[in-house]
Structure formats: structure tokens, C-alpha cells
ChimeraX commands (.cxc) that place a marker at each C-alpha (Angstrom):
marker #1 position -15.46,-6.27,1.82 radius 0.5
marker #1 position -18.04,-4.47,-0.84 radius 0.5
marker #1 position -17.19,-1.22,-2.15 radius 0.5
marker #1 position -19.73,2.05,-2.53 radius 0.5
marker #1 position -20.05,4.87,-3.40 radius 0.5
marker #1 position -21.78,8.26,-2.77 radius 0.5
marker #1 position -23.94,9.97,-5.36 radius 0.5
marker #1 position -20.57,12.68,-5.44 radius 0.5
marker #1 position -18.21,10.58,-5.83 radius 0.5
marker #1 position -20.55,8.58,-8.47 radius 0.5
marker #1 position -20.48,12.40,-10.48 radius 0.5
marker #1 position -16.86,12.71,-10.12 radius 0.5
marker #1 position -16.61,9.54,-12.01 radius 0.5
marker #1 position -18.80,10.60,-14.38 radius 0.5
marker #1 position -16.75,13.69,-15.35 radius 0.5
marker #1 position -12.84,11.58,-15.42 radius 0.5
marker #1 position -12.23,9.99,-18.86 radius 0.5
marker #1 position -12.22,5.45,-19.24 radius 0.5
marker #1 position -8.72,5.32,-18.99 radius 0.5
marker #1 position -9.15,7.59,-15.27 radius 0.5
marker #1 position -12.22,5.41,-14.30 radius 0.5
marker #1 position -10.67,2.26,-14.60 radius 0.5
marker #1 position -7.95,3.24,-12.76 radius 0.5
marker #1 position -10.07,4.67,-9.68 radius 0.5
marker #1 position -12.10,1.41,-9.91 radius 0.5
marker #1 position -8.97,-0.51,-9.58 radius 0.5
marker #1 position -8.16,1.09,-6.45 radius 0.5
marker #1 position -11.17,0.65,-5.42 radius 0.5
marker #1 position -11.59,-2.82,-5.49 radius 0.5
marker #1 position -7.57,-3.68,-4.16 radius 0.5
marker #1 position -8.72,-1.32,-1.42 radius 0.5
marker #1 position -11.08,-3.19,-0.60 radius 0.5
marker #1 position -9.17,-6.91,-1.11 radius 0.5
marker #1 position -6.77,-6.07,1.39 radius 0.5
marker #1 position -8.09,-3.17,3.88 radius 0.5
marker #1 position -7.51,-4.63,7.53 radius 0.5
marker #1 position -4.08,-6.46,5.78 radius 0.5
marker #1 position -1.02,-4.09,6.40 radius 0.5
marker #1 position 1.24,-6.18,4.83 radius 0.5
marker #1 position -0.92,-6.00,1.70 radius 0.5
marker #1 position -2.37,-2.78,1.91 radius 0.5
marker #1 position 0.99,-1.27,2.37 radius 0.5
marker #1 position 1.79,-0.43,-1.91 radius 0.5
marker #1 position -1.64,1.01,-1.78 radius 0.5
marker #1 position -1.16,3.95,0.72 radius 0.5
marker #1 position -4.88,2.96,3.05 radius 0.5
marker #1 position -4.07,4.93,6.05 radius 0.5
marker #1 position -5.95,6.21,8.34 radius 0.5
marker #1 position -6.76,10.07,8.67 radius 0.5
marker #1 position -6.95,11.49,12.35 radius 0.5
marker #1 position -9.89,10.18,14.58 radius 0.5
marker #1 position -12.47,11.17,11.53 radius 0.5
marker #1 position -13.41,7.87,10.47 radius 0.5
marker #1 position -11.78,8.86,7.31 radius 0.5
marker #1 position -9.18,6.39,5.40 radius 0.5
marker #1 position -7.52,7.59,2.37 radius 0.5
marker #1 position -5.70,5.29,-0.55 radius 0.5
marker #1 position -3.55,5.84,-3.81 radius 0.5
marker #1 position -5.25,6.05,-6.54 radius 0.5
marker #1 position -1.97,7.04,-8.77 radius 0.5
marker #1 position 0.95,8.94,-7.49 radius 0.5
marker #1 position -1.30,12.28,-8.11 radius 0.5
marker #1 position -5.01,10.90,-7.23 radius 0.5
marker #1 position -6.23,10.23,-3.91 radius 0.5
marker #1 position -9.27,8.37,-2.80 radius 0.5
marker #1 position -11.18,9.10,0.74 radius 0.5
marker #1 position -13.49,6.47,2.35 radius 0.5
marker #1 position -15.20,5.02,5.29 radius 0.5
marker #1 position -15.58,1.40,6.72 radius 0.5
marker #1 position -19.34,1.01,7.75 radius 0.5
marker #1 position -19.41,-2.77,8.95 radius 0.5
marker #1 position -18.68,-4.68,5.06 radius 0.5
marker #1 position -18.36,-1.99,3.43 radius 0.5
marker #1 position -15.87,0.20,1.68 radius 0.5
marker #1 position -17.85,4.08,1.12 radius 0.5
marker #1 position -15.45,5.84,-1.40 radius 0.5
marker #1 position -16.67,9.92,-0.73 radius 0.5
marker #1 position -13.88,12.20,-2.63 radius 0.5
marker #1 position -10.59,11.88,-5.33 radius 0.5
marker #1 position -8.42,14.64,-5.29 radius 0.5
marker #1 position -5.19,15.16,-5.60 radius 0.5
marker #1 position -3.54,15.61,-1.93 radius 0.5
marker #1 position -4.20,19.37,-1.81 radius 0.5
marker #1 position -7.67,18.53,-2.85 radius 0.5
marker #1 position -8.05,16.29,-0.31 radius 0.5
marker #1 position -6.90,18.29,2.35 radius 0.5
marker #1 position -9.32,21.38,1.39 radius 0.5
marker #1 position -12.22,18.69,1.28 radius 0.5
marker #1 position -11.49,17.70,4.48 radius 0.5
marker #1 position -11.03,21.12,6.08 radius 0.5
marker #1 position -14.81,21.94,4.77 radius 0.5
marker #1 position -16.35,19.26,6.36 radius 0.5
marker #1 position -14.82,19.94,10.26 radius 0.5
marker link #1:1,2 radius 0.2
marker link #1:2,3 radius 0.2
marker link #1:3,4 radius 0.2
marker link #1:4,5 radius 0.2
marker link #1:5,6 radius 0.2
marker link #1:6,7 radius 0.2
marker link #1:7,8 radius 0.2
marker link #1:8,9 radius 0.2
marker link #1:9,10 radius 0.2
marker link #1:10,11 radius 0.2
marker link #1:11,12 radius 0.2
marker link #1:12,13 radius 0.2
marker link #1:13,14 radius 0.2
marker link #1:14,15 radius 0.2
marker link #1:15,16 radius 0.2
marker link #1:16,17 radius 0.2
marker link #1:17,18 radius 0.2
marker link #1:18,19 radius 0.2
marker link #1:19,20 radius 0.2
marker link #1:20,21 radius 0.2
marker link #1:21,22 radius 0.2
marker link #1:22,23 radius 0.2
marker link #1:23,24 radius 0.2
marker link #1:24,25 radius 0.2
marker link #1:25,26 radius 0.2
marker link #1:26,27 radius 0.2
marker link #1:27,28 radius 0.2
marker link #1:28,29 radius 0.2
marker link #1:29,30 radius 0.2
marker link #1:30,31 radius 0.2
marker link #1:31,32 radius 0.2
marker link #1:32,33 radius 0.2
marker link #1:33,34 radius 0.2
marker link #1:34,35 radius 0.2
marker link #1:35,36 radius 0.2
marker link #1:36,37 radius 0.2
marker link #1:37,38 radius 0.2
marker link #1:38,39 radius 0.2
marker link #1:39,40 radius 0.2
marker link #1:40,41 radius 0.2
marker link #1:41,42 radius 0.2
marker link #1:42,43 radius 0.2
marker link #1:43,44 radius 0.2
marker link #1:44,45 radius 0.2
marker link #1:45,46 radius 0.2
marker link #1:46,47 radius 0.2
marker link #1:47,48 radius 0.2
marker link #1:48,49 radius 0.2
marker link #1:49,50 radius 0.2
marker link #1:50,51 radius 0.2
marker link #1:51,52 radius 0.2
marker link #1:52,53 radius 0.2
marker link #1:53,54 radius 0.2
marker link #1:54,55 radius 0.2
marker link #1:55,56 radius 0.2
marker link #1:56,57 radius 0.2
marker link #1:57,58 radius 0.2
marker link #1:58,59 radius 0.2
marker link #1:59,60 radius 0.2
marker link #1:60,61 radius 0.2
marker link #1:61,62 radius 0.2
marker link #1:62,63 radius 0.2
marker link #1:63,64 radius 0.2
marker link #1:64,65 radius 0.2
marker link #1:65,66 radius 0.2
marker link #1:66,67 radius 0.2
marker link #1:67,68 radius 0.2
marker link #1:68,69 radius 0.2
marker link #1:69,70 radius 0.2
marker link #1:70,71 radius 0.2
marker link #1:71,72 radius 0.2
marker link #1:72,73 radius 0.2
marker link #1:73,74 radius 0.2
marker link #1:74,75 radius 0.2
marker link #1:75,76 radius 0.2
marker link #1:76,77 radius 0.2
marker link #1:77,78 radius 0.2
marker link #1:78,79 radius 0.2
marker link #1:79,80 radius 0.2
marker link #1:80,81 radius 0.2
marker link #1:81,82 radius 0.2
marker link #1:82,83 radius 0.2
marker link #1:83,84 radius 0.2
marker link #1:84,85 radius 0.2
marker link #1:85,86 radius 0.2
marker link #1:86,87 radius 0.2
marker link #1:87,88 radius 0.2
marker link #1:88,89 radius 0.2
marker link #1:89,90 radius 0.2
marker link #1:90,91 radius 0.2
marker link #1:91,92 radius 0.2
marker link #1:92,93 radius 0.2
view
């Protein structure tokens, strides 16, 4: 599985300090090592939101990642903190 991003989540990057980006990456990349694997995706939080397409993944116990499977790949969209990610998802029903 490859991992992506959007040109927003790309700027959200931007803005988070080394320390924050390496962390994001890292969830990134074990997202994408063991989406599809339950058994190993289960520490990481991947879950499924609703019938939106939408899966969502730890990040840290405050930071939350959103993304979409299209075929091989892994399209990270938002990080937010779980209130964040709710309010992001409300504006884009």
C-alpha cells in the first residue's frame, strides 16, 4: 500500500514542528503496513467512519489522521484532534 497526500494535508504538515511531522509520517506509513490486517492495525485505531469512504487512525492519543483507500493507495486528507475531526467531517456532508 503507498501513502498520499492532498495539497491540505501537505500545508498542515508544513505548519506542525519535526518532532510533530515525524510522528504523523510514522502513522502514516504503519497505516499503511497493516490497513486490511485487524490484528495489526488494531494499536493503531484504522477504523472505519460511517459509509463515507472515510477511515481514520491514531496519530498520538490527541492527533487524528483521516484517509481514503483508492485501489493501492493510502490518501491522508485531515489531522485534528477528535473534535477537529468531527467538525471537518460535518463540513463536508
Amino acid at each position: 500500500m503507498r501513502i498520499e497526500a492532498t495539497k491540505a494535508f501537505r500545508r498542515l504538515m508544513k505548519k506542525q514542528d519535526a518532532e510533530a511531522r515525524l510522528r504523523l509520517f510514522e502513522a502514516m506509513n504503519l497505516a499503511a503496513v497493516t490497513f486490511g490486517q485487524p490484528h495489526l492495525h488494531s494499536g493503531r485505531g484504522i477504523r472505519e467512519l460511517g459509509k463515507r469512504g472515510m477511515y481514520e487512525c491514531r496519530a498520538s492519543i490527541d492527533s487524528r489522521l483521516l484517509f481514503k483507500r483508492e485501489a493501492d493507495v493510502l490518501l491522508f486528507e485531515f489531522e485534528g484532534t477528535h473534535d477537529e475531526v468531527r467538525a471537518w467531517l460535518k463540513n463536508r456532508s
